[in-house]
N, C-alpha and C positions, 0 to 999 in steps of 0.2 A: 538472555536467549536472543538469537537474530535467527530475521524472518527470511524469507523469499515472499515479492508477489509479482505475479505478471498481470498487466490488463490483456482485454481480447487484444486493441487497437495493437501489442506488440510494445509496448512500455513493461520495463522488469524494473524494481528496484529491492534493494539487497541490502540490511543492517540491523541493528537494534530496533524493536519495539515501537520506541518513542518516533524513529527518525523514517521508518519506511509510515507510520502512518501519517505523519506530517507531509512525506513527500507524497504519496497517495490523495490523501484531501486536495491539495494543490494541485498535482496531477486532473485529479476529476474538476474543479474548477476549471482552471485553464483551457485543456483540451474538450472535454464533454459535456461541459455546463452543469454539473452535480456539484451536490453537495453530502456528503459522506459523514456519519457522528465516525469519534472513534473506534468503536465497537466495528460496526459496518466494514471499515476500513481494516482492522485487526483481523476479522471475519473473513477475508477475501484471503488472506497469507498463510505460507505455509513453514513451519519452522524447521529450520534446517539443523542437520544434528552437526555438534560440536565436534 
């Protein structure tokens, strides 16, 4: 299944599962000083229909 998530700041990323929450975690590092579990990060996304 592939996600949609956008943050407030205007950051969207778009993919499988695995890969929007890895970019999310780094995302919130990088930019916003967070730190994110998977869950949290899963939690924010919204799945997109097939």
């Amino acid at each position: 299944m592939n996600y949609k998530l956008a943050c407030d700041c205007g950051w969207e990323t778009e993919g499988a599962e695995a890969a929007i929450v890895e970019a999310t975690q780094e995302h919130g590092r990088q930019l916003h000083n967070m730190e994110l579990t998977f869950q949290e990060a899963l939690a924010m996304a919204q799945p997109l229909e097939d």
